[in-house]
N, C-alpha and C positions, 0 to 999 in steps of 0.2 A: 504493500500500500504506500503510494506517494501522500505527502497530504501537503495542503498549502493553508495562506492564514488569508482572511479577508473580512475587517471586523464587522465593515457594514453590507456584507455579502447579500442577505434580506432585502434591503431599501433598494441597491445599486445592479447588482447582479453582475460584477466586473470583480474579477482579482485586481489588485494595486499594482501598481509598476514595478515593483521589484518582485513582486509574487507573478506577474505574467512574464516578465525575461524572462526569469528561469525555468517554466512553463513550457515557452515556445522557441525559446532562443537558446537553454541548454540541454531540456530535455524533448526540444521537437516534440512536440505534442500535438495534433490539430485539429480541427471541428470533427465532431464526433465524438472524440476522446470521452471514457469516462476519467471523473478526478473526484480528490475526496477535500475538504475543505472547512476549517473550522471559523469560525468567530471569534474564539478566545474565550468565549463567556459559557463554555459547556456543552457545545454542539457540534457536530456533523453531518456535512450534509454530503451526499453522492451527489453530483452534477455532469451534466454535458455541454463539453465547450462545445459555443454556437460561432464563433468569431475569433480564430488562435492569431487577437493583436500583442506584439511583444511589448505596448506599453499599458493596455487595456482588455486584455480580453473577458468576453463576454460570454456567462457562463447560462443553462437555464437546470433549477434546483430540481433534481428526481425524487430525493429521499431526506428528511432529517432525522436523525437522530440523537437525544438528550440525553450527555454521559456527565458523572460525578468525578471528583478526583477518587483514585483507586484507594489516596489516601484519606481516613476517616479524622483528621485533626487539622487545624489550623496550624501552618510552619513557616516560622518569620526568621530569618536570618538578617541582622545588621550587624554592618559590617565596616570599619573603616577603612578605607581603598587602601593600598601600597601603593610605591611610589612607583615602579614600575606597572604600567596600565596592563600591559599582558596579562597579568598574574589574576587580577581582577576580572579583565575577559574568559580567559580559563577559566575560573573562578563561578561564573555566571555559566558557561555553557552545561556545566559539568553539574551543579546544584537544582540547575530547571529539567535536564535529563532526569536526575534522583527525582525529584517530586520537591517544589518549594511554594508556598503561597506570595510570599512576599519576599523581597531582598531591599533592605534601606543602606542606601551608603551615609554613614556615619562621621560626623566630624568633633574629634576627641583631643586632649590637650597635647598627644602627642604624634598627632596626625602628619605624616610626613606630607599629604600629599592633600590640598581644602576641593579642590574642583576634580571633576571627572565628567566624560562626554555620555550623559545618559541616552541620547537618541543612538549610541554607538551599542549600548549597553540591552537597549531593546531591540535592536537586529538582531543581534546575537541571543537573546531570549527567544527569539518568535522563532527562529531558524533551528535550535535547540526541543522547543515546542515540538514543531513540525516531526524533528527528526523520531524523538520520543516516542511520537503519538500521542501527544496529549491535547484536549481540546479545552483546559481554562490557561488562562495568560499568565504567567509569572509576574506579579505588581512591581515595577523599576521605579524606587521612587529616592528622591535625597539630592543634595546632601541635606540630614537633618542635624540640630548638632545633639551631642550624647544629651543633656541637662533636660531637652524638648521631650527624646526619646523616653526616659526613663520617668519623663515627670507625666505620660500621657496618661496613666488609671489602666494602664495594659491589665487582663486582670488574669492573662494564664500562666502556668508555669512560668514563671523570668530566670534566669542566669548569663553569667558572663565569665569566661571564659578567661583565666588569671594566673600568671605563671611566679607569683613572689612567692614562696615558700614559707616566709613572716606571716603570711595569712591562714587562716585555717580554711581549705579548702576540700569540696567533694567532687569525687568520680562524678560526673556528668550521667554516665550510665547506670549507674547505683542508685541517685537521687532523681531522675526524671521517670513518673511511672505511667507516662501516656496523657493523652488531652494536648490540648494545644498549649502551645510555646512558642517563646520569642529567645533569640539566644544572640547573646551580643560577643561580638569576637573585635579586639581592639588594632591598634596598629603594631608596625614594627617595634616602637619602645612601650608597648604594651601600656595598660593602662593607668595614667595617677595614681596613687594611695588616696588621693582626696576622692577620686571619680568612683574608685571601686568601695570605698565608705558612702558615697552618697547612695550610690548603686545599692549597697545593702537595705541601706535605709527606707526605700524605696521600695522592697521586695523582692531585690535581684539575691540570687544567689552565688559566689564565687563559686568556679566550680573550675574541674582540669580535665584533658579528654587523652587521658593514657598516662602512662609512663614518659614520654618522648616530650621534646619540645619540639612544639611544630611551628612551621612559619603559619601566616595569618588564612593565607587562603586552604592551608591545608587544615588546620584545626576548623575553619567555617565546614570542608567537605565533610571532616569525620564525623561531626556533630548533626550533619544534616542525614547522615548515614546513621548516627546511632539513632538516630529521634523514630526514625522510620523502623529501625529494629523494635525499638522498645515499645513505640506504638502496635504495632503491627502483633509483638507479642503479648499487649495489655489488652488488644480486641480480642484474641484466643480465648484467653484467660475469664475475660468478661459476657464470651457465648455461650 
């Protein structure tokens, strides 16, 4: 199954210009063709292109169909970018593949890096989408700064993710037992002592994801990988 993303697909009945290039311009496709096509908001639809334009094509809807994420919790990753932008693209393709509701990029007191190209951030989610299979949208949103985040009334599971050893910290996996969460991963000089105090205060839990010290973009994967473990094993558990 090929899939493409086209959010106002209903209203318009055309893929977007980057979703028909690659359509008719790298995968030759042409009227007739069946394709498969999401919205982003939950749906698929089977369609037949009527018109294979490589800036516009025009599609007419056969089938929809209404799907859930496979996963049953809400899952928030924020995140403070690194300085090198790649690590952060990687970083998004590989999180929206696993299953993520939302990714915030974050701005913390020791944030190497205040801006980042989010319209660069959401090709690379919708493209990840597609590849997946999945038909709800990964939420690309930020920079928000840490004080905003932590102060919103978030009211699921919270932790962050804190490499000082002076702090008393828990296994991530030990202490998360399913439901939704928001899991905050800091920058390269990892988080204040003031940030991860307020953080507590707040309802966050410090917490570590292994043995290992990992860079940022790797400890956001492991966690977005445990969260899915541990949910997945708390659905078991609770049928």
């Amino acid at each position: 199954m090929i899939q493409f993303f086209s959010p106002d697909l209903e209203s318009t009945g055309v893929l977007p210009e980057s979703e028909s290039g690659h359509c008719c311009r790298v995968l030759r496709m042409k009227e007739g063709d069946h394709i498969f096509v999401t919205d982003g908001q939950g749906h698929r639809f089977e369609c037949a292109i009527l018109d294979a334009h490589p800036k516009h094509t025009a599609i007419e809807i056969l089938t929809r169909e209404d799907l859930s994420p496979w996963w049953g919790f809400n899952l928030e990753l924020c995140v403070a970018p690194p300085k090198n932008s790649d690590r952060m693209e990687w970083l998004v393709e590989k999180a929206v593949e696993i299953g993520v509701n939302r990714i915030t990029l974050m701005k913390c007191a020791h944030s190497e890096r205040k801006t980042l190209r989010t319209d660069r951030l959401e090709k690379i989610a919708i493209s990840a989408m597609n590849q997946s299979l999945k038909t709800n949208k990964t939420i690309i949103e930020g920079p928000i700064s840490f004080k905003d985040i932590i102060s919103d009334g978030y009211s699921g599971f919270r932790c962050l993710g804190y490499c000082d050893d002076s702090y008393p910290l828990r296994n991530f996996a030990q202490e998360y037992m399913g439901g939704d969460v928001r899991i905050l991963i800091g920058p390269e000089g990892d988080f204040s002592p003031e940030e991860v105090a307020t953080a507590a205060e707040c309802g966050y839990l410090p917490v570590t994801f292994g043995g290992s010290r990992l860079r940022l973009e790797t400890a956001a994967l492991y966690a977005a990988i445990a969260a899915h473990v541990v949910g997945d094993c708390s659905d078991l558990r609770n049928s």
